[in-house]
Phi, psi and omega in degrees: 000328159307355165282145179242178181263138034267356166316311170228094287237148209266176181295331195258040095318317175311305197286343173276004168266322160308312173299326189285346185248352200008094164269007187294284241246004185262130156289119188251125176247142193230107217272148187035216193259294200021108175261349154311335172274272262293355192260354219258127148112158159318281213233199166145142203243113174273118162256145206188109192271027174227118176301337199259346156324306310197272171280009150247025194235280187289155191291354186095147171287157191195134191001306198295321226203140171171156199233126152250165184290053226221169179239146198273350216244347164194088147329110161263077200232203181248162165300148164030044182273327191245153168275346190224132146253150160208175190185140191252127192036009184294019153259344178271300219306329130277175211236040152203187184266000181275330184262282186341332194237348146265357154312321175288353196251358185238295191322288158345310171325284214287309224270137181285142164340101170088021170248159179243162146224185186208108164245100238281138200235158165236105199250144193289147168288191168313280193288117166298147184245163199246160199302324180292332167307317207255032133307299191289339155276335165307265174353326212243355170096024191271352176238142207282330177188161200302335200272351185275304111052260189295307174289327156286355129322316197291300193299314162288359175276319216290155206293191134297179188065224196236331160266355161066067194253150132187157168274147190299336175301330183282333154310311235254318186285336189275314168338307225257329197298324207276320201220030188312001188234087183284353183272347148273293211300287166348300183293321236249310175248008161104320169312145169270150205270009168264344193276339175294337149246041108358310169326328204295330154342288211281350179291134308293055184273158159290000152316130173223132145271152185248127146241089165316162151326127190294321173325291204285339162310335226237351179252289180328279155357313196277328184300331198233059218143116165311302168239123170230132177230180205207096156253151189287136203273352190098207209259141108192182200335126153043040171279345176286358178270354217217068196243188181277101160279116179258115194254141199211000000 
């Protein structure tokens, strides 16, 4: 309860997902817990490869609804089994370009003929930014909350090449070289000092994230998917990084 957006997506993110999909009448698969999705569709089925994700996350299963134990990269669903797929950041959540595409490729898989799906994605901009720049907007009241923050740390770390990878620990270590003292950061912006360690998740995991380019998400996308679009996700912290790829 202490994530903020651009972590978790807001009711008008939510409502660009309904729209973009009209789900009122769809059986819906649903890539992790989110419970802002979680509201979404006729029916629906949550995948999710973490049990205990599961059971402190999800609201419980019911006639309608109900959440399993799974891996995303081989779905334990049927082919052209959903009228939907959706998901909230599940292409950074893996960690290569390789994973990325066979994920798009089990959505495709999954997804019924002449149906979409939509994944609100977090993508590096263009220019990589460099750390000491976005030292000098902290400072200065120019980034809106820590988790906008926590991502863009993320974005100026990620490696080169075609997996956009880094590990999360290492968010968590540029973080601390950049901002040792939280209780002046805490003073300085306004953050609450429980919402700034929220970081602390991330010490020493064996965790990698990816955050590709939007270009090169939109070439990935294309191998497996007719129509591919980019819609903006609404107005909040760093939505211009975090808009909808809607896959058709």
């Amino acid at each position: 309860m202490l994530l903020d957006a651009p972590l978790r997506p807001t009711p008008e993110t939510v409502a660009i997902f309904e729209r973009e999909l009209d789900l009122a009448d769809a059986d819906v698969l649903l890539l992790g817990v989110t419970p802002e999705l979680a509201v979404l569709g006729r029916s629906m089925l949550a995948v999710d490869q973490s049990a205990a994700m599961i059971s402190g996350v999800w609201a419980g299963d019911d006639a309608s609804r109900r959440a399993v134990a799974g891996n995303w990269l081989d779905l334990p669903v049927g082919g052209a089994s959903a009228d939907a797929v959706i998901g909230d950041g599940c292409l950074s959540a893996v960690d290569s370009k390789m994973a990325r595409d066979t994920l798009l490729g089990e959505i495709a898989r999954v997804l019924k003929p002449g149906r979409r799906a939509a994944i609100r994605v977090f993508a590096s901009p263009e220019t990589t930014e460099d750390l000491p720049g976005i030292e000098a907007q902290v400072l200065a009241g120019d980034i809106e909350n820590f988790h906008a923050l926590k991502w863009r740390i993320a974005m100026a770390c990620t490696t080169g090449g075609c997996d956009c990878a880094i590990e999360v620990r290492t968010i968590r270590d540029t973080f601390d070289r950049l901002f040792p003292d939280r209780e002046a950061l805490a003073a300085r912006t306004g953050w609450s000092i429980a919402s700034i360690n929220t970081i602390d998740v991330y010490a020493g995991s064996d965790t990698s994230y990816s955050f590709a380019k939007l270009a090169m998400l939109v070439d990935e996308a294309n191998v497996w998917f007719d129509d591919v679009r980019i819609v903006p996700s609404g107005s909040y912290p760093l939505a211009e990084r975090c808009p909808l790829l809607v896959l058709g």
